[in-house]
C-alpha positions in Angstrom: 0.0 0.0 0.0 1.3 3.5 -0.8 1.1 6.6 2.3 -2.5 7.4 1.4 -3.8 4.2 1.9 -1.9 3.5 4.8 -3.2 6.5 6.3 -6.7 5.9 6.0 -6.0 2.1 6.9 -4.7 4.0 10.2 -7.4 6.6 10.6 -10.0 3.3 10.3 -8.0 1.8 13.2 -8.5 4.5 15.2 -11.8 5.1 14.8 -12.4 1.2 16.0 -10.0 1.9 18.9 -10.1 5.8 20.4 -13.3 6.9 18.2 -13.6 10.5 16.3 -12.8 12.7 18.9 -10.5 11.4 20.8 -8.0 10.5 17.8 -5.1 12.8 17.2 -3.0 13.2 13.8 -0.2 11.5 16.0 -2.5 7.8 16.3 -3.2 8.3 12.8 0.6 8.2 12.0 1.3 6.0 14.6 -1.0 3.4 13.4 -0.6 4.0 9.9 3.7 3.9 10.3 3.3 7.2 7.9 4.8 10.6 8.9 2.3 13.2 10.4 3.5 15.6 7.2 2.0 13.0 5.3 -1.7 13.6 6.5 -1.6 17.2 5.2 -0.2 16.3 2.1 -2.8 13.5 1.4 -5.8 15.0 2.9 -5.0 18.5 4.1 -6.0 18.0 7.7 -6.1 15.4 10.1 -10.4 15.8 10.7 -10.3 15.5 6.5 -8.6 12.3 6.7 -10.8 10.8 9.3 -14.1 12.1 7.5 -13.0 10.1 4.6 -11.9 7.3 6.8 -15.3 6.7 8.2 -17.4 7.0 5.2 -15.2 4.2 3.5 -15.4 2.3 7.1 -19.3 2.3 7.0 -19.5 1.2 3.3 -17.2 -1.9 4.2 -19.4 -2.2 6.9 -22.3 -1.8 4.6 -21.2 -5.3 2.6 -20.9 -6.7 6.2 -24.4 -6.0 6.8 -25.5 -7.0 3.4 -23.9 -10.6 3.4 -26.1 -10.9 7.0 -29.1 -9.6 5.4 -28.6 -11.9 2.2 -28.3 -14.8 4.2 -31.4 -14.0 6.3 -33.6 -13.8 2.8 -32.4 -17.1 2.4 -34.4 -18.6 5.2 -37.7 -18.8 4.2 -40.1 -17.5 1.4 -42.0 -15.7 4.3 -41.3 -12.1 4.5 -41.9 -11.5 8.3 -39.6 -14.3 9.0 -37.0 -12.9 6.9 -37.5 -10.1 8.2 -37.0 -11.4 11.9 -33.7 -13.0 11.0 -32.2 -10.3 9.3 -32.3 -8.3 13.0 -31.4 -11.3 14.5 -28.2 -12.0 12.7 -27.2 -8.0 12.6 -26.2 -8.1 16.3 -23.5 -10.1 15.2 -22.0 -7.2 12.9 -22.9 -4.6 15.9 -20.7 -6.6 17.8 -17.7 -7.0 15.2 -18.3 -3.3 14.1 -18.8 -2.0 17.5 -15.8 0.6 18.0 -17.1 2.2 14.0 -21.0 2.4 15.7 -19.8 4.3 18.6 -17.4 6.2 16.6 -20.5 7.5 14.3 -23.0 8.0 17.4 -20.1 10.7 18.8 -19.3 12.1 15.1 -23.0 12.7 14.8 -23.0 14.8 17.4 -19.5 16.9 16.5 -21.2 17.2 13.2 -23.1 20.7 14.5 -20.0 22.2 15.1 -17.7 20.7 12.4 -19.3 21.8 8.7 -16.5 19.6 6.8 -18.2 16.4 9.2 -21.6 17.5 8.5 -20.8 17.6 4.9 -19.3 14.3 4.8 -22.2 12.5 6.1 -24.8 14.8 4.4 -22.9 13.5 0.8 -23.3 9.8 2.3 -27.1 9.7 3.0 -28.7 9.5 -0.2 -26.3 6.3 -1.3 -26.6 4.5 2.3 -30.1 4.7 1.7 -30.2 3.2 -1.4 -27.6 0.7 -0.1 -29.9 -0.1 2.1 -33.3 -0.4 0.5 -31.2 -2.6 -1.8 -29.2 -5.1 0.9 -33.1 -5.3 2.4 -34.7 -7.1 -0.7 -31.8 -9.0 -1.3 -30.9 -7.2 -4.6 -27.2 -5.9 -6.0 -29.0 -2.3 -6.4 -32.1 -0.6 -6.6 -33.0 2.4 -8.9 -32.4 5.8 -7.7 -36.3 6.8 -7.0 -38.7 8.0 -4.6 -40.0 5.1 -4.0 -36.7 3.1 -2.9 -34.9 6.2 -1.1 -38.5 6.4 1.1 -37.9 2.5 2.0 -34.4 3.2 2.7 -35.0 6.3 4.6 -37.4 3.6 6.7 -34.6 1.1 7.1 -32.3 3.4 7.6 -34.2 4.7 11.0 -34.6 1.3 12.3 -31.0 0.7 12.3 -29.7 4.0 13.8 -32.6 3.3 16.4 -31.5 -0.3 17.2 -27.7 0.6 17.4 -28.5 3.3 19.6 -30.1 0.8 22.0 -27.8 -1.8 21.3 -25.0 0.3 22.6 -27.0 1.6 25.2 -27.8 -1.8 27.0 -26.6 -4.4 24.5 -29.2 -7.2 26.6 -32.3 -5.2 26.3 -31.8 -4.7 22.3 -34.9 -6.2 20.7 -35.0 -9.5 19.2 -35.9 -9.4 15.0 -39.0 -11.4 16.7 -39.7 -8.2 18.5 -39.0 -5.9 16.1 -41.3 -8.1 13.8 -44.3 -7.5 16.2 -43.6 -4.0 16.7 -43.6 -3.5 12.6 -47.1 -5.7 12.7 -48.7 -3.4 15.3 -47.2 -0.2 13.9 -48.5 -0.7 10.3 -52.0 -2.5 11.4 -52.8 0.7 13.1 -51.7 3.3 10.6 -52.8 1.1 7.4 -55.9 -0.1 9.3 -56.9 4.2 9.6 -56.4 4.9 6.0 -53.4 6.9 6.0 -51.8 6.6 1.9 -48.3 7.5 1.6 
């Protein structure tokens, strides 16, 4: 690997290890065996380089998600039950992926205060969305439309919401069982009054 990549190999590391705020320019280089120079050079600043870092990080972790999710459509032909297993087997990737969950919880909330932060994940939404809307119904990709950025928007939600409680209190995180009930209740009572999208 050439400086750049070991540098954001390094800023990735940190994030899993110190998170977003507490990681200097000097555990970036340290980490990433790279002079400190080197960050400026690269990606003019050291909150640049870890910006890029964790958008990259939560796209690898968005392939980790979607070989879980894959695997769950793969379960049975009913749609609740897939639905239920995808939660289920995503604790595992909230466990592997813990340090990078925490890390964006804390960025999110530097992101008022750091414009070139709130940028970075501003850019990100629209393609997480669709990335997610597609890893959902088991497809490569989904067509940039209304339609599918709404369903991602929706997934999108649940999975920021279960994180947060995840990390919270890891044992009172909802089962996909739960989550599966909570879904049934939710849209029986909205459908059930006539709202249309």
């Amino acid at each position: 690997m050439g400086n750049r990549e070991d540098l954001m190999a390094g800023a990735k590391h940190c994030l899993y290890e110190k998170g977003y705020g507490r990681t200097t320019a000097r555990d970036i280089a340290n980490a990433s065996g790279v002079s400190l120079a080197a960050i400026g050079y690269h990606f003019g600043s050291k909150d640049a380089l870890l910006n890029a870092a964790m958008i990259e990080a939560i796209g690898e972790m968005g392939e980790a998600l979607g070989v879980v999710v894959y695997g769950a459509n793969q379960v049975s032909d009913d749609p609740g039950l897939r639905f239920a297993a995808a939660w289920n087997g995503l604790r595992d990737v909230f466990v592997e992926h813990r340090g990078l969950w925490a890390a964006q919880f804390e960025a999110l909330a530097l992101a008022g205060h750091n414009p070139e932060l709130a940028k970075a994940f501003g850019d990100a939404q629209k393609e997480g969305r669709l990335g997610l809307a597609a890893v959902f119904q088991g497809l490569p990709e989904v067509p940039d439309n209304e339609e599918e950025l709404a369903r991602g928007t929706f997934y999108q939600i649940l999975l920021a919401g279960y994180v947060a409680q995840w990390l919270a209190a890891p044992d009172q995180a909802p089962t996909g069982q739960e989550f599966l009930r909570g879904l049934r209740l939710v849209s029986d009572s909205v459908l059930r009054a006539g709202a249309t999208p």
